[in-house]
C-alpha positions as MATLAB code, in Angstrom:
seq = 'XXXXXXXXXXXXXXXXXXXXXXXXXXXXXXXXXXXXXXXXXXXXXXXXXXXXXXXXXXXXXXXXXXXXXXXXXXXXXXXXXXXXXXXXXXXXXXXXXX';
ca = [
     -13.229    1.907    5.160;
     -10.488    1.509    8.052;
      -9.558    3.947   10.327;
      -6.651    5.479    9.830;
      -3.614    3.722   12.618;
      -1.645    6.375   14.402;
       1.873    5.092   14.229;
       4.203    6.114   17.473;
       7.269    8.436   16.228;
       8.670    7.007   19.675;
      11.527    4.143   19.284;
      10.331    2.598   22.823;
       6.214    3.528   21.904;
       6.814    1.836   18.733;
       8.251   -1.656   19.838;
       5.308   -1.943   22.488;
       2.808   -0.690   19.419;
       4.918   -3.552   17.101;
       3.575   -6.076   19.118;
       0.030   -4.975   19.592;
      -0.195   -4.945   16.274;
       1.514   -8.286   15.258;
      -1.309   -9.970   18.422;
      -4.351   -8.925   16.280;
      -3.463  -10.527   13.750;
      -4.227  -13.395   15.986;
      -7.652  -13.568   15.660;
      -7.801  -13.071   11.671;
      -8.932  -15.922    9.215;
      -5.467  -15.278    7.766;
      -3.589  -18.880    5.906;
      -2.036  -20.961    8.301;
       1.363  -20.728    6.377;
       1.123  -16.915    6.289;
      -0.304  -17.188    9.906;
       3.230  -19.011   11.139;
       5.116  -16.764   10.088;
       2.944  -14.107   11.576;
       3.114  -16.295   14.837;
       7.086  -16.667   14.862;
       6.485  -12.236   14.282;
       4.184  -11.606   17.057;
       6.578  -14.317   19.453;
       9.682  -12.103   18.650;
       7.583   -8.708   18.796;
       6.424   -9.428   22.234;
      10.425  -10.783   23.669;
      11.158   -7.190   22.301;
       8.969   -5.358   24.305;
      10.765   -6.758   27.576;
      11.655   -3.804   30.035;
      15.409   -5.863   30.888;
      16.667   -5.700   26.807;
      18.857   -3.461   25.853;
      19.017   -1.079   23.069;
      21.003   -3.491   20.777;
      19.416   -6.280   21.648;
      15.661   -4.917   21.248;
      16.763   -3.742   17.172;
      18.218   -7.707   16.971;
      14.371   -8.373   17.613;
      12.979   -6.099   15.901;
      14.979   -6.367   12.949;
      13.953   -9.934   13.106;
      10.356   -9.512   12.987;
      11.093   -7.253   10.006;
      12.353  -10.047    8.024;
       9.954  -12.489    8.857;
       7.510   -9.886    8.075;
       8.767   -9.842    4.588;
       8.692  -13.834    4.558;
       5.038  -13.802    5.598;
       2.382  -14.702    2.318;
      -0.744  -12.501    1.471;
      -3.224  -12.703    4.292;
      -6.363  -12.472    2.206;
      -7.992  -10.749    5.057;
      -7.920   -6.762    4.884;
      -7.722   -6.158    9.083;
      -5.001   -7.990    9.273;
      -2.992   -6.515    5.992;
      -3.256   -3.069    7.611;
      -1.826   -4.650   10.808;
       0.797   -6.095    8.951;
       1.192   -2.677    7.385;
       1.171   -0.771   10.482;
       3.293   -3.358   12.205;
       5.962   -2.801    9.014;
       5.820    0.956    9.752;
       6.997    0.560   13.619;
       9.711   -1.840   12.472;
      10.943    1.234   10.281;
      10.393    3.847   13.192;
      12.478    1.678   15.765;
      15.417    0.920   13.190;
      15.609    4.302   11.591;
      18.342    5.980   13.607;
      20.558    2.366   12.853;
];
């Protein structure tokens, strides 16, 4: 059984968190046409974490990776579905006071 993944109730916390999340799916024997669109996600995640964005811009990103999220195929691999999952839940934090 996983542990359970805190998820930041921090805006700023949970970009940085986003994109941690969205990088280990890296290393998971996830389908390469699930794992581009996970690639494109994790690119986007990390642009959003960049200290000179500002708040507008960083939700553009995020809300981004939020759709490709929802693009991305089953992964097959249950590591990376509870990234995906926790990755989903900090795309919700960030964009919740749109």
């Amino acid at each position: 059984m996983m542990d359970e993944i805190d998820i930041p109730t921090e805006p700023r916390a949970a970009v940085d968190a986003l994109a941690t999340h969205l990088t280990a799916t890296a290393d998971r024997p996830v389908p390469p046409a699930t794992n581009r669109w996970l690639g494109e996600a994790e690119a986007v995640a990390r642009d959003a974490t960049s200290d000179d964005l500002d708040t507008q811009t960083r939700r553009k990103r995020v809300r981004q990776v939020a759709t490709l999220l929802e693009s991305a195929d089953e992964t097959g691999d249950v590591v990376a579905d509870r990234h995906i999952e926790a990755a989903i839940e900090c795309c919700q934090v960030i964009l919740a006071n749109e």
